[in-house]
C-alpha positions as CSV (number, residue, x, y, z in Angstrom):
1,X,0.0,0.0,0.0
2,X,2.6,2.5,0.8
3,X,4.2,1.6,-3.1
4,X,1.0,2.5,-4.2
5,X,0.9,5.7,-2.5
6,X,4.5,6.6,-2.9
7,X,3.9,5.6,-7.0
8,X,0.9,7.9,-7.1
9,X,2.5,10.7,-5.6
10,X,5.5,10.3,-7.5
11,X,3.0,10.3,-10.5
12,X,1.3,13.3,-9.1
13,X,4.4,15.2,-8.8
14,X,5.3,14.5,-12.4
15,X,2.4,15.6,-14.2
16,X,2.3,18.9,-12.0
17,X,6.0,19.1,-13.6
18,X,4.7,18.3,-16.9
19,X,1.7,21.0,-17.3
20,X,4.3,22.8,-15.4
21,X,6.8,22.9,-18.6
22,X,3.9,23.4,-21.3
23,X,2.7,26.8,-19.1
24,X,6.1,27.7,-18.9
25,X,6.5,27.1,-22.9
26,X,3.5,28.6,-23.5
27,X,4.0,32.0,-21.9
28,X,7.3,31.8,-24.0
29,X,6.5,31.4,-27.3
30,X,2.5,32.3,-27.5
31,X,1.3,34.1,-25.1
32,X,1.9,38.0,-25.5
33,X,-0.3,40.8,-23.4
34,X,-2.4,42.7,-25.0
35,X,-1.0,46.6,-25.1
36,X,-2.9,49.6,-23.4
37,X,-5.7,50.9,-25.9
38,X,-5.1,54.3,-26.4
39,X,-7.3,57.3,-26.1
40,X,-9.3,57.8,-29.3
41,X,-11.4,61.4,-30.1
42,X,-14.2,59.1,-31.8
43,X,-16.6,55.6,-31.1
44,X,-16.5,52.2,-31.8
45,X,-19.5,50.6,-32.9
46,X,-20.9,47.2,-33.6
47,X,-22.3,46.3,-37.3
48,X,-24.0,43.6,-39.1
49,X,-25.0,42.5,-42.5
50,X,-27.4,39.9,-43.9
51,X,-25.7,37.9,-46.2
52,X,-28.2,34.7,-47.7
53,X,-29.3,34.1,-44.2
54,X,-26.2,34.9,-42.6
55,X,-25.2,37.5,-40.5
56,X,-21.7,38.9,-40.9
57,X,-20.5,41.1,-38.3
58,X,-17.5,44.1,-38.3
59,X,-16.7,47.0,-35.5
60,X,-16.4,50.4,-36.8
61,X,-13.8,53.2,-35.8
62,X,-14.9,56.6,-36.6
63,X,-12.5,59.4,-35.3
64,X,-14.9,62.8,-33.6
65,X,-16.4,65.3,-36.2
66,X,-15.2,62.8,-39.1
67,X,-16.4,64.8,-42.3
68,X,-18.8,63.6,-45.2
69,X,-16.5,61.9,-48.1
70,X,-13.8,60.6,-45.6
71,X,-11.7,57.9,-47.0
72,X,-12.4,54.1,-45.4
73,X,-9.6,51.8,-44.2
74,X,-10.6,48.1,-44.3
75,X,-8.5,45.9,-42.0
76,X,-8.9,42.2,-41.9
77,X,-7.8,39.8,-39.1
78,X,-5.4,36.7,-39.5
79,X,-6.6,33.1,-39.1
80,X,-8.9,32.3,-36.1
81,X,-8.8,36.0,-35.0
82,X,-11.2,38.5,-34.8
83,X,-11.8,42.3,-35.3
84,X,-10.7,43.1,-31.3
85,X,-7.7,41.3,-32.0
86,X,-6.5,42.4,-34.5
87,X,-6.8,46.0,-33.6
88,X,-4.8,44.9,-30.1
89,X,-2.1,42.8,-32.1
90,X,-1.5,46.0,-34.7
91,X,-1.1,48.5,-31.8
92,X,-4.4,50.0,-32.0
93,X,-2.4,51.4,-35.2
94,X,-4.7,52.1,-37.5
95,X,-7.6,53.6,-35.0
96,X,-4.3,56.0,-34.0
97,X,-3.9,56.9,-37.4
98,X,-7.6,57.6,-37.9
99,X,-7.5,60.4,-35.3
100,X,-4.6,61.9,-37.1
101,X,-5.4,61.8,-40.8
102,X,-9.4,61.7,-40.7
103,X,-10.5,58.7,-42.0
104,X,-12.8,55.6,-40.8
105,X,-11.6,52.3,-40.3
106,X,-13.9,49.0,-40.5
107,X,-12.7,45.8,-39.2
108,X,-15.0,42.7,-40.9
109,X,-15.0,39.5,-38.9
110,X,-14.6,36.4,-41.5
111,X,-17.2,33.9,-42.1
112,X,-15.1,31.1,-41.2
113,X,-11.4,30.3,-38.7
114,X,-9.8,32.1,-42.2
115,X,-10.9,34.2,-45.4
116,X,-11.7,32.8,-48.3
117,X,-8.7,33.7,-50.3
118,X,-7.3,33.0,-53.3
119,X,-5.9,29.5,-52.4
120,X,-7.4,26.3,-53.6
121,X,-6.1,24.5,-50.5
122,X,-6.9,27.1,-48.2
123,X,-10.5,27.7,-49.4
124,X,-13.0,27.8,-46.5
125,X,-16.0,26.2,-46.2
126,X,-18.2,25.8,-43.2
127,X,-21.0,23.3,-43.3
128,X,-20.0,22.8,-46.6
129,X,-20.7,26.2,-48.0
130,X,-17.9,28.3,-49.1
131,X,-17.5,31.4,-47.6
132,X,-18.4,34.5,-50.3
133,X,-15.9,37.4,-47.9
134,X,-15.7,39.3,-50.9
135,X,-19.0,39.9,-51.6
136,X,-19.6,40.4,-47.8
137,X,-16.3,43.0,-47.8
138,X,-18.3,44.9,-50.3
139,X,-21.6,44.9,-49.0
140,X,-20.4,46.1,-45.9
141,X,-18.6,49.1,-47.7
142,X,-21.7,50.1,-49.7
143,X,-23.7,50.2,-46.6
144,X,-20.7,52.7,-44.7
145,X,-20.8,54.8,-48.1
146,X,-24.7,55.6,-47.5
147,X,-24.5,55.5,-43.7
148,X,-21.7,58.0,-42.8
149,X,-20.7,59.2,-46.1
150,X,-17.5,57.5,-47.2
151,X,-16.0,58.5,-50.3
152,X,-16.5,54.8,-52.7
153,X,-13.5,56.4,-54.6
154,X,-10.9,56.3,-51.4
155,X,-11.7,52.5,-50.0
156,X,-8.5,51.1,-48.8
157,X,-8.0,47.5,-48.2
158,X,-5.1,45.6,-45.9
159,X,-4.9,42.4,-43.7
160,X,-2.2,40.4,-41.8
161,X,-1.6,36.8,-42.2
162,X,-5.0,35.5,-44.0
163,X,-6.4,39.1,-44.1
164,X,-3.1,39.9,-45.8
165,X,-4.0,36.8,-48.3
166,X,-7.8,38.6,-48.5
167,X,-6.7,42.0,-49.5
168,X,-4.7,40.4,-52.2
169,X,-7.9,38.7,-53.3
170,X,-10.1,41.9,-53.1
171,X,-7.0,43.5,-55.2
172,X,-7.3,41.4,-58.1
173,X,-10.7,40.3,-58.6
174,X,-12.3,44.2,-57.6
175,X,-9.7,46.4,-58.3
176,X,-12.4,49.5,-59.4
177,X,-13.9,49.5,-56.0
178,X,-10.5,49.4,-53.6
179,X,-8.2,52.4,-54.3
180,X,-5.2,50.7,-53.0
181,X,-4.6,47.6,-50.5
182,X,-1.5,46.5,-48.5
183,X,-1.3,42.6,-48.2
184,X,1.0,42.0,-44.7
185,X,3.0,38.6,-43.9
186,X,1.0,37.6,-47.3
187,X,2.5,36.0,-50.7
188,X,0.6,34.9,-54.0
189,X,-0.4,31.6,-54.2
190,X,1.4,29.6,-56.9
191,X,-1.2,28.8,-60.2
192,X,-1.4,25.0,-58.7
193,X,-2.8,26.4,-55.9
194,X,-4.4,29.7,-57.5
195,X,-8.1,30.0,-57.6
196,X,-8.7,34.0,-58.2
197,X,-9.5,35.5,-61.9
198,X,-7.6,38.9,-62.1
199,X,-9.7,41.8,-63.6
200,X,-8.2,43.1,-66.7
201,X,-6.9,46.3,-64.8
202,X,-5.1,46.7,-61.9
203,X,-4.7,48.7,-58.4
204,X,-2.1,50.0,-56.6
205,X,-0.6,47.2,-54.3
206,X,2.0,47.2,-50.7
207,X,3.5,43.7,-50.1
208,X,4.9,44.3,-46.5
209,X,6.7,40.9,-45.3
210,X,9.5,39.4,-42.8
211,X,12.5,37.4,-43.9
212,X,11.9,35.4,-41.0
213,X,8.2,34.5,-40.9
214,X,8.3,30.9,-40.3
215,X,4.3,30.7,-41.2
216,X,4.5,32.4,-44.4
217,X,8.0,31.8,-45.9
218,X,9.0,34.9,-47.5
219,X,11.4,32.9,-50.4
220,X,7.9,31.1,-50.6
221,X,7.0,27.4,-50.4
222,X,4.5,25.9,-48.2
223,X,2.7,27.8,-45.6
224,X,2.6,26.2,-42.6
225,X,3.8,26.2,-39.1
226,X,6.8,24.0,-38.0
227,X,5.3,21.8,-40.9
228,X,2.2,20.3,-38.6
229,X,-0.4,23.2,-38.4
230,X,-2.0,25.2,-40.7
231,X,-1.5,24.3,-44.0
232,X,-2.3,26.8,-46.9
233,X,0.0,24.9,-49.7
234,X,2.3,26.6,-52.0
235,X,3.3,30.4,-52.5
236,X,5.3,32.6,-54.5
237,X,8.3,34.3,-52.5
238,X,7.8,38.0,-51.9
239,X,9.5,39.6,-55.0
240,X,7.6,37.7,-57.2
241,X,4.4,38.6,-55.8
242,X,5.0,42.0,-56.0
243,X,6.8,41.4,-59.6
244,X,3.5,39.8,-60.3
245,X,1.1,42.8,-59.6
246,X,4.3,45.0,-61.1
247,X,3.3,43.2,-64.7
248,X,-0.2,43.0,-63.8
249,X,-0.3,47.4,-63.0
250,X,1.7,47.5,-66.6
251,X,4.8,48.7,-64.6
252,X,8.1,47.6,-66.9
253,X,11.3,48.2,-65.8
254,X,13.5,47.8,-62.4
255,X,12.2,48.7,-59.0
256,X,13.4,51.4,-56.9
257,X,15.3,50.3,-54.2
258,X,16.2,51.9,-51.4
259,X,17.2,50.4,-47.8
260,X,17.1,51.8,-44.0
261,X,18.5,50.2,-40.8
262,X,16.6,50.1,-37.6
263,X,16.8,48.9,-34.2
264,X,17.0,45.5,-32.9
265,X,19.2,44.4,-36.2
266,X,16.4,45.1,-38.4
267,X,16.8,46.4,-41.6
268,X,14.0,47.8,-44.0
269,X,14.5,47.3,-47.5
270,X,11.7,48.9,-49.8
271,X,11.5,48.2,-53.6
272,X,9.1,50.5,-55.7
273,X,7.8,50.0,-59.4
274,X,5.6,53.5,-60.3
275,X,5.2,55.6,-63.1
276,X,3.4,59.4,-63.2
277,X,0.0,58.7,-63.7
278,X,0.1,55.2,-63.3
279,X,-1.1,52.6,-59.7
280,X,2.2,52.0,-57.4
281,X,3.9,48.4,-56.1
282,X,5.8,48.1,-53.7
283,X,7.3,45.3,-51.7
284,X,8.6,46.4,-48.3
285,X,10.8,43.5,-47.0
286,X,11.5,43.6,-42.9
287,X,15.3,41.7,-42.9
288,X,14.7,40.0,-39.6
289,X,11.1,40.4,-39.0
290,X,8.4,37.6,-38.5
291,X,4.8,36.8,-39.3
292,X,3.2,39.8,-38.4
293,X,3.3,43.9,-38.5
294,X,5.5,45.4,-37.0
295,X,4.8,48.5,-34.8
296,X,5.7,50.0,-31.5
297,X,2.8,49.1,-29.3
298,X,2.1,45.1,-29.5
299,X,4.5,41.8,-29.7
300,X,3.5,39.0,-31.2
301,X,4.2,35.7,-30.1
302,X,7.7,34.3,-30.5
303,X,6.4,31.1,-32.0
304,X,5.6,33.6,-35.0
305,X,9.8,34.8,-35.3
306,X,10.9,37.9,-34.4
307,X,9.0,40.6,-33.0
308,X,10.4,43.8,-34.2
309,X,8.8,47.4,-32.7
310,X,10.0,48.7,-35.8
311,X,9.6,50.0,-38.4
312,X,6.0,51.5,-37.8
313,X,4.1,49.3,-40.3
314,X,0.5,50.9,-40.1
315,X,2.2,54.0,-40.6
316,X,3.8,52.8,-43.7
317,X,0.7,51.7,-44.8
318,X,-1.5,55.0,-44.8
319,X,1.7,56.7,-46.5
320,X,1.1,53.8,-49.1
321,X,-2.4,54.9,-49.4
322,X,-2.3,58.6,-48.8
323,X,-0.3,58.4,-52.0
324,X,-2.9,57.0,-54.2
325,X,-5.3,59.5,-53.3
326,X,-3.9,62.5,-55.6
């Protein structure tokens, strides 16, 4: 009896070490506190649409005395997130920037755990139905135009991980109704794996990705994470994505290239194909970032690679589309 005892509380004392380890791991490499939200001038409100029997929900960020035929800033959520988290996990960036530059921002939850993208092996489909985000994207856009006035001509698009993979979706297939979009820790899927039909002309498009996301491999190849979870299948690396939309926009001719270092061993390196009077690409590659935007406000977990604070991605992104506007 007192083996017995002595074996159980040996056995006792060895799974309390066990769970022990995995919290420890997990505090390590995924968990990551959410930062301090910020004070905002304006309100954020809840929304819904009815799409074929479904309601599809977004929250809504619009800064104090926002004027009629402000410009609208879509941002999408990664894989199995939603619209709070992905405002937390880019730094409350974007509502920030809202205050500053006077524009709304939307943040669209997807139908299912990722957006239906351009992928074949990523497409989502719950119950069997696949999802329709685009048409949901643009519903949702056309009810902000009549409810608080958005200019349609100044829609803005971008996304991080599979919202990254959406933009570039809403970038080809509806390039008339999204000014400009910035696709983030996002590559083009390879044509085995390509599902999207491009419209004949093109918008201006920001590819902003690490060189060490180990989700989304920025030389491409498969996406998935440590080659057991979440597999998306085959990409393009990040110049040729942004080669790609290059050739699509009718932009011939060498990028502009032109590099900055940064803290933390980081190094920004920003390649630009535009013409006067012509949509812009550019690729914006973070040497030594990971899967994620980088900002000043929010790390991301370390199972994702490296975390830089800079450079200030959401900034980089209204630049992006502040540009288009004129």
């Amino acid at each position: 009896m007192n083996n017995f005892l002595r074996y159980l509380l040996l056995g006792l004392l060895g799974l309390f070490a066990l769970l022990a380890v995995l919290a420890g791991l997990f505090g390590y490499f995924v968990y990551t506190p959410d930062p301090a939200q910020p004070q905002l001038s304006g309100t954020l409100a809840k929304g819904s649409i009815d799409m074929s029997g479904v309601t599809r929900r977004y929250r809504l960020y619009v800064p104090k005395n926002l004027p009629k035929g402000a410009p609208l800033v879509v941002v999408m959520h990664g894989s199995g997130e939603d619209a709070q988290r992905i405002r937390a996990g880019t730094g409350y960036g974007f509502d920030r920037l809202a205050d500053q530059h006077g524009f709304a921002v939307v943040y669209p939850k997807s139908f299912g755990f990722s957006w239906n993208d351009c992928s074949v092996i990523g497409d989502v489909k719950v119950n069997g139905v696949s999802a329709d985000d685009a048409s949901f994207v643009a519903a949702m856009v056309d009810k902000l135009v009549g409810e608080i006035g958005i200019d349609p001509a100044r829609v803005f698009a971008t996304g991080v991980s599979s919202g990254g993979s959406m933009a570039i979706r809403l970038a080809l297939e509806h390039p008339t109704r999204y000014r400009a979009v910035a696709a983030v820790a996002a590559n083009l899927p390879t044509p085995q794996n390509f599902q999207c039909q491009p419209a004949a002309n093109g918008t201006s498009v920001m590819i902003m990705n690490g060189t060490r996301d180990p989700l989304v491999p920025y030389e491409g190849g498969e996406i998935n994470l440590l080659g057991l979870f979440y597999e998306g299948g085959p990409v393009m690396s990040s110049r040729a994505s942004a080669q790609y939309f290059a050739d699509w926009n009718h932009l011939g001719g060498a990028p502009q290239v032109s590099h900055v270092d940064m803290d933390e061993g980081v190094r920004v390196e920003r390649a630009r194909w535009h013409k006067q009077g012509k949509n812009e690409v550019e690729l914006v590659s973070i040497h030594g970032g990971g899967h994620g935007l980088p900002q000043a406000y929010a790390q991301r977990p370390r199972l994702l690679g490296p975390s830089p604070m800079q450079p200030d991605g959401p900034a980089m992104i209204w630049d992006f589309f502040a540009r288009q506007q004129r």
